[in-house]
C-alpha positions in Angstrom: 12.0 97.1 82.5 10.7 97.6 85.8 12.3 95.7 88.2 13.6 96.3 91.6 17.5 96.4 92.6 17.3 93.2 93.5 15.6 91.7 90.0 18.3 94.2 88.4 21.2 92.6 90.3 19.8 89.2 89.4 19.8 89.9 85.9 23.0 90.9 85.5 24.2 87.6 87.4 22.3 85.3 84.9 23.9 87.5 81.9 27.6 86.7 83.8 27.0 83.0 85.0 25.7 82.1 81.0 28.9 84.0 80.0 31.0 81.9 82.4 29.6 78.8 81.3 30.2 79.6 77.3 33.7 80.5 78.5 34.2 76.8 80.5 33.6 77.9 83.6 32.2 75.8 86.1 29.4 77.3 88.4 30.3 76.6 92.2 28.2 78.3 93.7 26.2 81.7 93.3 24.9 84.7 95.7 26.8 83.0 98.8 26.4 84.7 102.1 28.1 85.3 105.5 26.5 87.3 107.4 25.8 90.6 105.8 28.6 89.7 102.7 28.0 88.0 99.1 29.7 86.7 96.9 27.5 86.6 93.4 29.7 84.0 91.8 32.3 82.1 93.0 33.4 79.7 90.0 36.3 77.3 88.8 38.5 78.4 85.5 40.5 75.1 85.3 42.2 74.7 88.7 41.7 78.3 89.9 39.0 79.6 91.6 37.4 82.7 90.2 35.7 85.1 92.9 33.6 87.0 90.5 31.7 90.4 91.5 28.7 91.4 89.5 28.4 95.3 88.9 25.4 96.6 86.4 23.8 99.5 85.4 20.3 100.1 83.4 20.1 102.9 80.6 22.5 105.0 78.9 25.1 104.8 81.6 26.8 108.8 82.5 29.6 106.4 84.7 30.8 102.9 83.7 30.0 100.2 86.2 33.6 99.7 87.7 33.3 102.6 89.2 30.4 101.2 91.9 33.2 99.0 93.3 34.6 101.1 96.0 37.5 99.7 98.4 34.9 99.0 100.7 33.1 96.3 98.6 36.7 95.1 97.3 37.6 94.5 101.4 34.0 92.9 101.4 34.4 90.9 98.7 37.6 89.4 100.1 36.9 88.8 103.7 33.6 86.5 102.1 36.0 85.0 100.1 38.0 84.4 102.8 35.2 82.7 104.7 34.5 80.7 102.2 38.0 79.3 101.9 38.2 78.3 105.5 34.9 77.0 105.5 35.8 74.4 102.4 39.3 74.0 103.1 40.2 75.1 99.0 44.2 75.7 99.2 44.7 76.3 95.3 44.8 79.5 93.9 42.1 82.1 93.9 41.4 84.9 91.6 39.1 87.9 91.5 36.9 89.0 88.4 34.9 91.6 87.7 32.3 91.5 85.1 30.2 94.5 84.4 26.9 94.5 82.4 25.2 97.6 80.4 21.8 96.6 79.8 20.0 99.2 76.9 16.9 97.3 77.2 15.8 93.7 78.2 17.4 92.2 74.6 20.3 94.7 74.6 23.3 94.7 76.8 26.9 95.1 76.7 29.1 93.2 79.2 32.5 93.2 80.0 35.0 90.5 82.2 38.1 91.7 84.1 40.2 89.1 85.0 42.1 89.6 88.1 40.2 93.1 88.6 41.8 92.9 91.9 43.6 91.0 95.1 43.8 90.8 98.5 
């Protein structure tokens, strides 16, 4: 599995979004920018919108993926979000998710969903 971080990072978002989607999520939108920030998913669970961050690893992990989601990317994470609310006017209630995927080998992964990982 040679692929670049980029490929990698994509991956793990398709893994996540098909997950979503098999869980009744609705896709909104998916690696949405402003200015240097992303968001990877931003979905709808019902009437709540899900900010979901995509972490990932490759091989036999030595640390779990959560821990690659400093309070620098959580502050990053929420001033996109932020953005994003102002810019569509949503004024319902927000969530953020985590979901984490282990891949062993292209077939093989392990992925995990934290609701309401964290808040603003």
């Amino acid at each position: 599995m040679e692929q670049n971080t980029r490929q990698k990072g994509n991956a793990a978002e398709e893994v996540a979004e098909k997950y979503l989607l098999q869980k009744g999520y609705r896709i909104i939108a998916r690696n949405w920018y402003f200015c240097h920030l992303e968001l990877d998913i931003i979905a709808a669970d019902g009437d709540e919108l899900v900010i979901v961050e995509v972490k990932s690893k490759f091989g036999e992990p030595f640390d779990h993926p959560t821990e690659a989601i400093s309070n620098k990317k959580i502050r990053q994470v929420i001033e996109a979000a932020d953005n994003w609310v102002q810019q569509t006017d949503w004024s319902g209630d927000t969530r953020f998710d985590l979901i984490t995927v282990v891949f062993y080998n292209e077939q093989n992964y392990e992925l995990e969903h934290f609701e309401d990982a964290f808040s603003p």
